[in-house]
C-alpha atoms as one frame of an Amber mdcrd trajectory, in Angstrom:
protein
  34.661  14.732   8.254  33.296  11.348   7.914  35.223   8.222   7.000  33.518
   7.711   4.206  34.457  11.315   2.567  38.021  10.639   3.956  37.867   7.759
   1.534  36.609   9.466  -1.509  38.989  12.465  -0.906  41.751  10.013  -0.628
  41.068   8.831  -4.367  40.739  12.490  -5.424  44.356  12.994  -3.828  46.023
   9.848  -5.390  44.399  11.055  -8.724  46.149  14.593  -8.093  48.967  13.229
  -7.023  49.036  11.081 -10.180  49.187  14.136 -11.804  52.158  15.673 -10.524
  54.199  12.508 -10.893  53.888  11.733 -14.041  57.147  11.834 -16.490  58.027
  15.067 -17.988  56.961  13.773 -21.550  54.745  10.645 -21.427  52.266  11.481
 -24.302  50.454   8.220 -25.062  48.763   7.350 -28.317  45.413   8.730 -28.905
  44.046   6.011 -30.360  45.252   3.622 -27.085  42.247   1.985 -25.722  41.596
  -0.379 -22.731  38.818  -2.972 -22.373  37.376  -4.539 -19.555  35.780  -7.332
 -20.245  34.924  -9.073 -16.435  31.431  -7.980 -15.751  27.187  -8.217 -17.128
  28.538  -4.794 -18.576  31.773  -4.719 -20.193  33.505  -1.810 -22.562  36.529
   0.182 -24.040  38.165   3.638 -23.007  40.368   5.197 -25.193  43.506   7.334
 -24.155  41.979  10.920 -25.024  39.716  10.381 -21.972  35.647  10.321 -23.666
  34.623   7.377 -26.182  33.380   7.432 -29.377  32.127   4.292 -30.003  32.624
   3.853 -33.898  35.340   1.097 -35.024  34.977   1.247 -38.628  32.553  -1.422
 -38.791  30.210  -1.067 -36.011  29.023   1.130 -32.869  31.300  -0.833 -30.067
  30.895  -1.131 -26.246  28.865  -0.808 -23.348  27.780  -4.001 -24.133  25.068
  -5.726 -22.092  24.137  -8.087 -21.204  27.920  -9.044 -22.658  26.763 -13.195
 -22.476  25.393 -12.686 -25.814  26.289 -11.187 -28.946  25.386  -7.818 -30.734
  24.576  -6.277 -27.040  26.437  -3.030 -27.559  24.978   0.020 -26.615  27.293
   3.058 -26.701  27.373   5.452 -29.580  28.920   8.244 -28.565  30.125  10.476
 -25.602  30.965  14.239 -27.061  32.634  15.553 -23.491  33.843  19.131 -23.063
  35.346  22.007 -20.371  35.109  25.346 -20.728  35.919  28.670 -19.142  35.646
  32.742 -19.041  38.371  35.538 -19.621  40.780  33.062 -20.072  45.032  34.646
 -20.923  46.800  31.589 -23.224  50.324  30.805 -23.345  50.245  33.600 -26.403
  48.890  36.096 -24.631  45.915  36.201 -26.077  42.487  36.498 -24.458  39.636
  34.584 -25.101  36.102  35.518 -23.752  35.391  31.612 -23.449  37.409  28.893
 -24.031  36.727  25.635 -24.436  38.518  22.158 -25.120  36.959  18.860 -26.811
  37.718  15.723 -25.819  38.333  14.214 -29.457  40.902  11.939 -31.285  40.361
  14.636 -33.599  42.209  17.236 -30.420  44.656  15.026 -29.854  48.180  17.082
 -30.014  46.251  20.315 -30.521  44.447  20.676 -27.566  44.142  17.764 -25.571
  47.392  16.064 -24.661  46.752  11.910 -23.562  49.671  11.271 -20.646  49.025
   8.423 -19.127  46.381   5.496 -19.670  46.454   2.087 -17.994  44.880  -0.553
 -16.619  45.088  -2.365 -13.243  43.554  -5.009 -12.283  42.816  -7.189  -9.092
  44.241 -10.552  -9.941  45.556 -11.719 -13.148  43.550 -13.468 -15.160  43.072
 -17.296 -14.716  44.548 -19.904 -17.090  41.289 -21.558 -18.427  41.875 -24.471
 -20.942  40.049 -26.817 -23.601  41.580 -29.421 -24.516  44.974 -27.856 -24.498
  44.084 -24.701 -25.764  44.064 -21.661 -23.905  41.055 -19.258 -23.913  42.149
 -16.054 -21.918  46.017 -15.721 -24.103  44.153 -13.118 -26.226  43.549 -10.881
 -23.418  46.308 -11.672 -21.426  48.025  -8.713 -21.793  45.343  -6.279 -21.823
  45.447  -5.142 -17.822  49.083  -3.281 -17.328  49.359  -4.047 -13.299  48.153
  -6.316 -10.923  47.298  -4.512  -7.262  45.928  -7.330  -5.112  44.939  -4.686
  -2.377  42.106  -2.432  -4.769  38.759  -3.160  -4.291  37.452  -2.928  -8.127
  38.263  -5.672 -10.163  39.472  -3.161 -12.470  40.898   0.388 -12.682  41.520
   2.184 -15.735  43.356   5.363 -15.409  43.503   8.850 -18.054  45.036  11.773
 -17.808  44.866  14.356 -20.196  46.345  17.414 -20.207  44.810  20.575 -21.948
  45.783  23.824 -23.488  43.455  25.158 -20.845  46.006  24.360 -18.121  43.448
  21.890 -16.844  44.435  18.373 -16.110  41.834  15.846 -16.466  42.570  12.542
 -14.438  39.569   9.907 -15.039  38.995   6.658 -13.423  36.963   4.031 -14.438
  36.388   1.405 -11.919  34.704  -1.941 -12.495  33.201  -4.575 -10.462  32.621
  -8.367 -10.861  30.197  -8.693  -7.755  27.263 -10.139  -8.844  25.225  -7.273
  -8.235  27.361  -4.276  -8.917  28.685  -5.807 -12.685  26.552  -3.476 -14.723
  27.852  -0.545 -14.010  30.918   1.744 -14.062  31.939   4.436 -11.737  33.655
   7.320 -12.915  35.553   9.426 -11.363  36.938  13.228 -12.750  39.005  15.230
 -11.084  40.128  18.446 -12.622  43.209  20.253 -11.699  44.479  23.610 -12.703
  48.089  22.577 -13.297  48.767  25.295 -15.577  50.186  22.170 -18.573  49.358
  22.920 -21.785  50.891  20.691 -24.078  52.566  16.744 -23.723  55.647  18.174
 -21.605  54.303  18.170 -17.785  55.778  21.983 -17.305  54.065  24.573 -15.305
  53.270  26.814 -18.446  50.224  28.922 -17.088  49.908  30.553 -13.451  46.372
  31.769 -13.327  43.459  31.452 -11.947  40.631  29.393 -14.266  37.542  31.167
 -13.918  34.501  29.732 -14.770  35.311  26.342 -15.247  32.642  24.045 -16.951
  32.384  20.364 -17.779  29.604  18.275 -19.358  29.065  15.814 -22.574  26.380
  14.797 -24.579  25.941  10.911 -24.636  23.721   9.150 -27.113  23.390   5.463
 -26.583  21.950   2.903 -29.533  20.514   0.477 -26.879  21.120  -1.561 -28.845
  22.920  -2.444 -31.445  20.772  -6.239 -31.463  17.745  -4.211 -31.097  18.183
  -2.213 -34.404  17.613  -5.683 -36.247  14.129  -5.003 -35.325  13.790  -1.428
 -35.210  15.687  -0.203 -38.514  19.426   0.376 -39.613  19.677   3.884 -38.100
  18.749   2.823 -34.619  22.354   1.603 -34.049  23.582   5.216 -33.660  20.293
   6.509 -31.665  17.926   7.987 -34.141  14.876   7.091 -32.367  16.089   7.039
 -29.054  14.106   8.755 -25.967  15.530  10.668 -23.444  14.269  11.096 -19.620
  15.711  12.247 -16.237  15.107  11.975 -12.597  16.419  13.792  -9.103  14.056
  16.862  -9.091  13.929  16.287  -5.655  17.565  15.344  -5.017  18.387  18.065
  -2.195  14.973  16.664  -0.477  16.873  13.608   0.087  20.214  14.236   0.582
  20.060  12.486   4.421  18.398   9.284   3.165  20.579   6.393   3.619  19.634
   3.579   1.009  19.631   0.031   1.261  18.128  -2.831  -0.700  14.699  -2.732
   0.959  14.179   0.974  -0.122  11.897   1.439  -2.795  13.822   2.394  -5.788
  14.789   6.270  -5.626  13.437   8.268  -8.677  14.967  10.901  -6.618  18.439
   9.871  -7.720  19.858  12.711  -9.690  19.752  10.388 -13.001  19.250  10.165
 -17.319  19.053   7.559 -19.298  17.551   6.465 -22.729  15.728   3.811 -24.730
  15.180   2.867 -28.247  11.173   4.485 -29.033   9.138   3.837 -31.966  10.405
   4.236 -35.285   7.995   5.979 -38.077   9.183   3.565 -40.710   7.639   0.238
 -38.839   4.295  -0.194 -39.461   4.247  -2.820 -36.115   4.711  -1.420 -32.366
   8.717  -1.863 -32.398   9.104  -1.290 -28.659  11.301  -3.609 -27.058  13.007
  -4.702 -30.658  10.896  -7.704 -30.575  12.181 -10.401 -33.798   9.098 -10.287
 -35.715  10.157 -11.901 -38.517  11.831 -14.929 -35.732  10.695 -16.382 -32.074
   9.897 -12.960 -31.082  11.895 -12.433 -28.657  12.933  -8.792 -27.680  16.003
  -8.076 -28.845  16.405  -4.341 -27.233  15.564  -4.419 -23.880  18.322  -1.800
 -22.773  17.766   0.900 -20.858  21.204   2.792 -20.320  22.593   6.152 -18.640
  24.163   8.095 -15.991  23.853   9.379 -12.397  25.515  11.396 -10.658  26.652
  10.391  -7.468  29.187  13.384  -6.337  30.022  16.644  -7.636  32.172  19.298
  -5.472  30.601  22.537  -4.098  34.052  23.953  -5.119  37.715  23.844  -4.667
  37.931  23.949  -1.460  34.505  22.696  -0.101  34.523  19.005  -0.971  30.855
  17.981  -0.051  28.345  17.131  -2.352  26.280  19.892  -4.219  22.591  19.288
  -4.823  22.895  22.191  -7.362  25.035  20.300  -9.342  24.758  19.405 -12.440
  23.263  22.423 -13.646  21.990  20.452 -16.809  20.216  17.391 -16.663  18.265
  16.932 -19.876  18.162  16.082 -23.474  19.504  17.828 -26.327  19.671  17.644
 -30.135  22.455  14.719 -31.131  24.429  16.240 -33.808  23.514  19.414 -33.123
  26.627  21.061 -31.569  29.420  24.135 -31.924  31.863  22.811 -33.736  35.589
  24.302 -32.150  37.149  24.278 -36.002  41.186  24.879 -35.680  40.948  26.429
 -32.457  42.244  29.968 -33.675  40.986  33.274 -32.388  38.408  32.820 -35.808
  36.681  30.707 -33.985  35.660  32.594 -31.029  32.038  32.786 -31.968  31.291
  29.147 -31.637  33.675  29.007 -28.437  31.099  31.502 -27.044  28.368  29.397
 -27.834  30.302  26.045 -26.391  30.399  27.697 -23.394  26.774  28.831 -23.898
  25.792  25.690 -23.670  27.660  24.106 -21.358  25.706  26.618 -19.137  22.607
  24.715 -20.647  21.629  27.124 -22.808  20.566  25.026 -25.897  22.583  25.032
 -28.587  20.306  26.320 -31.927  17.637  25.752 -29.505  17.430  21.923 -29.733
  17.218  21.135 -26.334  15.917  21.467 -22.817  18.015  21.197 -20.070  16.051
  20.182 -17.232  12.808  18.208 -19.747  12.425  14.651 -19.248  11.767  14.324
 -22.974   9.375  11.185 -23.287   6.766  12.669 -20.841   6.610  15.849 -22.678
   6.385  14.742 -26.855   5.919  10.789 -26.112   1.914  10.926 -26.837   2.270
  13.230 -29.879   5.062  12.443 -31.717   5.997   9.028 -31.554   9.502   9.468
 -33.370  11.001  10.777 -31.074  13.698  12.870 -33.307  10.646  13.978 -34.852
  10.957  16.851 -31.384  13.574  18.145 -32.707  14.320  17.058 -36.105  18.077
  16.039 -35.907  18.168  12.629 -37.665  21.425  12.285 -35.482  18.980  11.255
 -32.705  18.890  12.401 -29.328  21.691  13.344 -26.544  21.806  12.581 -23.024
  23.048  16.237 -21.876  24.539  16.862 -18.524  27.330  20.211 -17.231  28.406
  20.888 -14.152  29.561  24.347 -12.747  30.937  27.116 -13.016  33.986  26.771
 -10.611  36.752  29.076  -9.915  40.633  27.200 -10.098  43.100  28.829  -8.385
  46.491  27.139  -9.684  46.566  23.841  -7.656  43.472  23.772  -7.223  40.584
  20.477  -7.979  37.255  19.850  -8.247  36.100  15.992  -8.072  32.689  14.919
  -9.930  31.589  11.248  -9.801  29.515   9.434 -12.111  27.887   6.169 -12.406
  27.059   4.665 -16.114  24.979   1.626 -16.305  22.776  -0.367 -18.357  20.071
  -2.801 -17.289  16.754  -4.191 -18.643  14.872  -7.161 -18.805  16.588 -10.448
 -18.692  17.187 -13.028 -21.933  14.984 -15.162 -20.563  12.087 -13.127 -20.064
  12.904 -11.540 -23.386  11.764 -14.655 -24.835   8.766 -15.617 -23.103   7.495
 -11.925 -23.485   8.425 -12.035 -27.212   7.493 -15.925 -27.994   3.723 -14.463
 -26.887   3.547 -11.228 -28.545   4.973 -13.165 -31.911   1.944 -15.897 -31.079
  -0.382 -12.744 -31.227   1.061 -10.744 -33.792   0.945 -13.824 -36.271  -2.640
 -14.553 -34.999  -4.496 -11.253 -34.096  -7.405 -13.392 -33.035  -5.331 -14.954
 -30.241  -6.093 -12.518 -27.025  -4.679 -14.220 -24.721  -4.558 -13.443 -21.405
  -1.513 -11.552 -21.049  -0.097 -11.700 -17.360   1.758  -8.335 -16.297   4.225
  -7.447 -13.940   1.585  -6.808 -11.400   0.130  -9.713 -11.923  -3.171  -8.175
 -13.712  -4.153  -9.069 -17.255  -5.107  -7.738 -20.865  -5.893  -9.162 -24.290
  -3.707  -6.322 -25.963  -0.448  -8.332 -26.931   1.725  -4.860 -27.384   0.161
  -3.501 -24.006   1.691  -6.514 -22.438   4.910  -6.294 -24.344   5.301  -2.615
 -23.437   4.430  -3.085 -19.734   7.099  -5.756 -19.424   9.771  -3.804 -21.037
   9.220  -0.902 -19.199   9.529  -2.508 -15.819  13.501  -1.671 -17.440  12.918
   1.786 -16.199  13.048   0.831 -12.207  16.114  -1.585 -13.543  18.457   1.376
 -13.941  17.204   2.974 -11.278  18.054   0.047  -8.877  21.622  -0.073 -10.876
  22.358   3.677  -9.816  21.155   2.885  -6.703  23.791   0.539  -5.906  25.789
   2.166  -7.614  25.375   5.461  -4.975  25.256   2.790  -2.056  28.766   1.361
  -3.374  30.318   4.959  -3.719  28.811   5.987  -0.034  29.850   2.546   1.632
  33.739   4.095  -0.509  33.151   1.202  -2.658  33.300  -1.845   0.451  31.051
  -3.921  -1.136  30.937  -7.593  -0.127  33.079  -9.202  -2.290  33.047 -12.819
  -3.555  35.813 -15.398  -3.656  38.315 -15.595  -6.177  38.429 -17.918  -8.594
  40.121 -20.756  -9.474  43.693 -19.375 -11.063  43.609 -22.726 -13.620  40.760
 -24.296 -15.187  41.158 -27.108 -17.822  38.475 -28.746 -19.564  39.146 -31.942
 -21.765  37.070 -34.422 -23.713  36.443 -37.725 -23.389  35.078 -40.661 -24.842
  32.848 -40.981 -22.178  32.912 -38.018 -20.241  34.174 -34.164 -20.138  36.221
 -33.820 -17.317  36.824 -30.575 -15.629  39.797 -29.713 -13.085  40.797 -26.427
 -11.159  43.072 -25.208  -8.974  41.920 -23.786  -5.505  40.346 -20.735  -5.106
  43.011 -18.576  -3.146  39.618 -17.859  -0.870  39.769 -21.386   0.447  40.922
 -20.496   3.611  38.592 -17.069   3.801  35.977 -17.558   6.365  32.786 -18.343
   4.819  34.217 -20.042   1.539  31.184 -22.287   0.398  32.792 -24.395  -2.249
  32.446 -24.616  -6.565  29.300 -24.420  -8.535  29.947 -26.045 -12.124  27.877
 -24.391 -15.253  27.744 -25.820 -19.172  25.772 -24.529 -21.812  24.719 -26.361
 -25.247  25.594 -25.853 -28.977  26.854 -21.803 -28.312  28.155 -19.398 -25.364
  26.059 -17.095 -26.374  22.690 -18.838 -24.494  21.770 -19.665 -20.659  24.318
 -21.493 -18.497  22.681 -24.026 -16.559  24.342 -24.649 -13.147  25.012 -28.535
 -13.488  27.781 -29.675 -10.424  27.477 -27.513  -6.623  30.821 -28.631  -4.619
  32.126 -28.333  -1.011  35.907 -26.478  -0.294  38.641 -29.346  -1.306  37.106
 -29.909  -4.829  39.101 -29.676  -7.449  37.763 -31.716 -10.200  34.046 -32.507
 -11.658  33.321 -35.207 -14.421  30.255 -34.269 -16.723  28.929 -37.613 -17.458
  25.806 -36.195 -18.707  27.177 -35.154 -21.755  25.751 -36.546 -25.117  27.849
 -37.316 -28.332  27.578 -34.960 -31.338  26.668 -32.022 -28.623  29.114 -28.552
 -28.174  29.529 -27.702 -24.547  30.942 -25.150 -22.430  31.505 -23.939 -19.103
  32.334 -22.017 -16.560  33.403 -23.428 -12.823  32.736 -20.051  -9.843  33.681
 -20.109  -6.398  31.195 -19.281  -4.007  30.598 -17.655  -0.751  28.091 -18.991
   1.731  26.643 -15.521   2.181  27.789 -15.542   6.032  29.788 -11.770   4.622
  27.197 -10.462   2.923  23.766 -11.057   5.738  22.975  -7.322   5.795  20.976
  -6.286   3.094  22.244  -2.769   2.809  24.852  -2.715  -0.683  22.780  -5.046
  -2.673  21.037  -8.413  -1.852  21.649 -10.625   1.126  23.107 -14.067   0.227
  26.451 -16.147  -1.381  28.099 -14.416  -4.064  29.951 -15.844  -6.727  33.323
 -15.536  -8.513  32.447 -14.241 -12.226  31.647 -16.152 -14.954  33.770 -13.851
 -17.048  36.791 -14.836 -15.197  36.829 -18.822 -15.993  33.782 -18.960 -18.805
  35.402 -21.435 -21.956  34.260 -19.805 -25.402  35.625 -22.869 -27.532  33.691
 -26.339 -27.528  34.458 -29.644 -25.672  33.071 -32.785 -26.659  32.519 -36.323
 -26.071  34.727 -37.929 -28.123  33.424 -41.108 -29.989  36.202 -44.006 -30.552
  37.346 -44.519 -34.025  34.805 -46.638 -35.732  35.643 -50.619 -36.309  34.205
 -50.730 -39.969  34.140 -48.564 -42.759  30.478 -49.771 -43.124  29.357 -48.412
 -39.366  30.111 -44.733 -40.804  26.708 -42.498 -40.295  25.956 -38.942 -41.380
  23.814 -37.562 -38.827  20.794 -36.122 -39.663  20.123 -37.120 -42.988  18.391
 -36.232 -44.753  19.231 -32.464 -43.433  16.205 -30.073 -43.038  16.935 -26.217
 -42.210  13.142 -26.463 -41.707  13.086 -28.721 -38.738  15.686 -27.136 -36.146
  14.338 -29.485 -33.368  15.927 -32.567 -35.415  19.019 -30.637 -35.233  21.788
 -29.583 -32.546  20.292 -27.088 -30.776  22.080 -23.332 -31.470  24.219 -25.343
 -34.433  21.784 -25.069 -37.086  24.090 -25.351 -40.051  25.762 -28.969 -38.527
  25.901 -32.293 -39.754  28.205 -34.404 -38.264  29.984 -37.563 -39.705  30.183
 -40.369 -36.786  31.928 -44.016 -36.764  34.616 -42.859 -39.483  38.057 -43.761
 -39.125  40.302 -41.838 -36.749  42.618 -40.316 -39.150  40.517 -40.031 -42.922
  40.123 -37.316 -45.277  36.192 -36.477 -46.270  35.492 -35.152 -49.016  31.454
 -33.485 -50.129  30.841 -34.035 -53.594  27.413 -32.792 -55.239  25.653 -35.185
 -57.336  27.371 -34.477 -60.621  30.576 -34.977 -59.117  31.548 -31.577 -58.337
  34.159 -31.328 -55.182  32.847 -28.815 -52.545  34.665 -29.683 -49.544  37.435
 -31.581 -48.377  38.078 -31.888 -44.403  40.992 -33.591 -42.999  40.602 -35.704
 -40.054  43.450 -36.215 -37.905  42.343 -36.315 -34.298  42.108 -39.993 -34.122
  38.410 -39.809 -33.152  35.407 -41.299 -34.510  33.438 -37.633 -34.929  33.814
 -34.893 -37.255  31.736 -31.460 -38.082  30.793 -29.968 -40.880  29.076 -26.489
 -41.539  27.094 -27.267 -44.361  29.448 -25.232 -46.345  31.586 -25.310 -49.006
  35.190 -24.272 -49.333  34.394 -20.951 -50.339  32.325 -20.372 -47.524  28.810
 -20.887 -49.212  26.020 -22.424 -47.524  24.630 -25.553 -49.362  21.714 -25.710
 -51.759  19.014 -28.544 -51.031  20.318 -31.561 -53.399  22.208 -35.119 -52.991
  25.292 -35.106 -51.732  28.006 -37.823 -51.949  30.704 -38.074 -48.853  33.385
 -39.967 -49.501  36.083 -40.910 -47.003  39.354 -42.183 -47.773  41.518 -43.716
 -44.712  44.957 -41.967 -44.157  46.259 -44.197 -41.976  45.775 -48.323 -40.607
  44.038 -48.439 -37.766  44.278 -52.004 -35.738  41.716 -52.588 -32.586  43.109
 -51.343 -29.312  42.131 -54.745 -27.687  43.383 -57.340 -30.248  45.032 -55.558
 -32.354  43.407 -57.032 -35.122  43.732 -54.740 -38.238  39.743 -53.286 -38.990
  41.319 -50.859 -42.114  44.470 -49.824 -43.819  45.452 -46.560 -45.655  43.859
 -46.010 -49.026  40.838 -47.872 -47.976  37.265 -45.874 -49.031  33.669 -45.349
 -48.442  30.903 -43.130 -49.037  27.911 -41.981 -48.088  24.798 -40.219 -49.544
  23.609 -37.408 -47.637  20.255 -35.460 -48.575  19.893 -31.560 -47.393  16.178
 -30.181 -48.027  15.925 -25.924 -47.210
């Protein structure tokens, strides 16, 4: 036995382990979920072990690239098991039975134990002026285990009225190149519980055991702006596989300089054209904005283990014995889970052997190559508006009691970048506004065309070898049993503070310092938002702990993130992911409220500037770039209440200004959270308290003292 399979058994064992040491009665709450929020990918699992993705107002998680908002990809993950001639704890016998793994099962037939969190390091203390970012999520990882290798573990297990224990790990890692993806690992264990109490209840052997899932993914939800409503829970999503040729290759060893393997036993999906645009909507591009292409996302699942059987642990290339697409909402449902129901058990079973289910869906089609050129919709195949399902089963086993089988997955989603996302879409808008305008288009290979959605297309489907490289590494992580190179931690404190002439940043060290091949800090700030590019700004040697952003202009947001870094001495070989430093991530240290320069209080009422006026939605470029709606007042005294008046004398906002500075925002709204209409404004300011110069202390204005200004806004 290798070392490597040593390693992967050993994780099976803790995870069976886990099992048998749980308390007695440790039921958690169904509705318990975890998040982990430290990589490009980040996401929730809830307590009953598969996710649906609905939170009453939108399809959450799986969000990527999770710098930016509305990324979310997930919709939903339908997972069952299933089995033949099974006895129950009543005595009766089923001729398949099967168990859903639904909030809707919860204390019926699927039994949440334990779920938890653990993570590497705690997170750091980051703060802005005073204020600290990370207390919201504090408390969201239940241990800290400096020795694991993920950043974070999240832990199920669920017991079932099969007798089958389901333990599932999620592990997550920050490494640069390995952050867009999670592994998952199920191991299965015929421990004969069959309800919340961990007592041996059955004592037979499972035959027949199934598992598989149908997962339909939105990617995304940013891209359904573009595409239509309905795309945010998959409607006109396509569905492909790969790894025909998977026992061909079961010898190759993989490293970054391999070309990436379509032999990878793989699915994953894509937002298609919808039959309610009238303009090629591949890609999501913002055709009524900049263009840019707002679903990039290509997301889905490999496989990267699956047991021969209980008792021969090595991989089998026969496994899964679906790998296809199949109808979304098309399903048996499992009702109350009385003997009435038998029928559709039969046919849950059914097609968790991949027989389709109503006969909407293939279990071995890639679905795009077969309908793409015909039917552009691509429900239109099959006619469920629910959209379509990634659909993957593995089996049959037999599970003696005590017995296990271990399957590991890898979900991931990858795509084009945001920053090719705009140049690609800025171009396409230029032509799509101007059909005359040909060009050239440049493509990926470098070739061009005069066909602006030819070019789009090309460039977004370049998104297809993304993934691909994702489960690549993600097979090379789980064959190397997940030692990666890993970076340096980060700083455990950040703070950030403004200044009147400069935003300083300070850290304490990395606890890497003293690692061997510790390169030092690299300092990045971004303008007006966090969600847009950081721009690396400072690059520092080991010893620094402090950085002052003099660059920095008044009236601007900023925000940043400070990552140790590696001098790539540890990571020279090429074969996990790319050779080079790595860096701590962003997502540890990364401020998400604004520091400024702070302006002194101004010496005279009669300095006092609104800035711009007039205002004009129409000219963003004489704005503050990603603050469209602000206008700031500058010069006014340090502690003064402002108040907006229209022109007829109508009060619409009042702001009190206490922070003894000579800058204040406003949102262009009013109280009631309405944006302005174009008109004259008057602002009127009213000192609250005297303010005498810090040098002479002369007195420049007392309390009660006022002023105004007139302030134009044109939209």
């Amino acid at each position: 036995m290798s070392s490597i399979s040593r390693y992967t058994l050993g994780f099976a064992l803790a995870a069976c382990l886990l099992c048998a040491t749980v308390p007695t009665s440790a039921q958690v709450p169904e509705a318990e979920k975890r998040y982990v929020r430290i990589g490009t990918l980040q996401s929730r699992f809830s307590a009953y072990g598969a996710e649906r993705a609905w939170n009453d107002v939108y399809y959450e998680g799986l969000t990527w690239p999770s710098d930016y908002n509305y990324t979310d990809n997930a919709v939903i993950e339908r997972q069952w098991i299933g089995c033949q001639n099974f006895t129950d704890a009543k005595s009766q016998v089923w001729e398949n039975y099967c168990v859903a793994f639904t909030q809707a099962f919860a204390g019926t037939s699927v039994f949440p134990m334990v779920h938890k969190q653990t993570a590497k390091i705690d997170l750091p203390f980051v703060l802005v002026d005073g204020t600290e970012i990370n207390a919201p999520y504090r408390g969201e990882s239940d241990e800290i285990s400096t020795d694991q290798i993920p950043d974070r573990i999240v832990t199920n297990i669920v017991n079932t009225s099969m007798g089958v224990t389901m333990t599932r790990r999620i592990l997550a890692f920050s490494q640069q190149w390995h952050d867009n993806y999670f592994i998952k690992e199920y191991t299965f264990k015929n421990t004969g519980y069959i309800n919340a109490t961990n007592q041996k209840v059955l004592n037979a052997t499972v035959k027949g055991f199934r598992f598989g899932f149908g997962v339909r993914y939105s990617v995304s939800r940013e891209g359904s702006f573009s595409i239509g409503g309905d795309q945010t829970y998959g409607k006109h999503s396509w569905v492909t596989r790969r790894g025909e040729t998977y026992a061909g290759h079961l010898s190759d060893v993989l490293t970054e300089a391999s070309p990436i393997p379509q032999w990878l036993r793989a699915g994953y999906s894509w937002a298609g054209q919808s039959e309610i645009n009238t303009f090629d909507n591949i890609g999501g591009p913002n055709k009524t904005g900049d263009g840019r292409l707002r679903g990039p996302q290509f997301a889905g699942i490999a496989v990267l283990h699956a047991d021969r059987s209980a008792t021969d642990k090595t991989d089998d290339p026969a496994q899964p014995n679906t790998l296809g697409w199949h109808a979304g909402d098309t399903y048996p449902s499992l009702g109350d889970m009385t003997l009435g129901t038998m029928p559709e058990q039969i046919n849950m079973y059914k097609m968790l052997s991949g027989v389709a289910y109503r006969g909407q869906g293939h279990p071995t089609e890639r679905m795009d190559e077969m309908y793409m050129a015909t039917k552009p919709d691509p429900y239109v195949v099959h006619g469920d508006g629910g959209g379509t399902n990634l659909w993957i089963n593995f089996g049959p086993y037999d599970l003696a009691p005590g017995d296990s089988v271990v399957i590991v997955l890898a979900e991931g989603v990858a795509g084009l970048d945001r920053q090719k996302c705009y140049e690609v879409g800025a171009l396409w808008k230029r032509a799509e506004d101007d059909p005359t305008y040909k060009g050239p288009f440049t493509l990926p290979n470098g070739s061009t065309t005069d066909d602006r959605n030819v070019f789009k297309n090309t460039w977004f489907y370049t998104g297809r070898d993304s993934i691909m490289l994702t489960f690549s590494r993600a097979k090379r992580c789980y064959d190397l049993g997940y030692q990666i190179p890993q970076p340096p931690l980060p700083p455990p404190q950040i703070s950030v503070t403004s200044g009147g002439d400069r935003i300083s940043l300070s850290w304490v060290a990395s606890p890497s310092e003293s690692s061997p091949g510790f390169g030092g800090y690299k300092v990045f700030r971004a303008t007006g938002k966090t969600d847009t590019t950081f721009q690396e700004i400072a690059s520092l040697g080991p010893g620094s702990t402090a950085f002052d952003d003099v660059t920095a202009q008044r009236g601007f947001s900023y925000y940043y993130y400070v990552s140790a870094y590696s001098d790539g001495s540890a990571n020279a070989s090429g074969g996990p992911n790319p050779s080079g430093p790595l860096l701590s991530t962003r997502f540890y240290t990364r401020t998400n409220q604004p520091a400024y320069l702070r302006r002194k209080a101004g010496d005279a009422l009669s300095s006092i500037r609104v800035v711009p006026n007039p205002y004009n939605i129409a000219s963003p470029g004489m704005q503050y770039p990603g603050e469209p709606d602000k206008i700031m007042f500058l010069n006014i005294p340090g502690h003064c209440t402002i108040r907006i008046y229209t022109e007829n004398g109508d009060l619409i906002n009042q702001i009190e200004h206490e922070n003894g500075s000579g800058d204040e925002t406003w949102n262009s709204n009013t109280s009631s959270r309405q944006v302005v209409v174009s008109g004259i404004y008057i602002v009127h300011f009213t000192v609250t308290a005297d303010y005498t110069d810090p040098t002479t202390g002369e007195l420049m204005y007392k309390k009660g003292e006022t002023a105004y200004q007139k302030l134009i806004v044109i939209r």
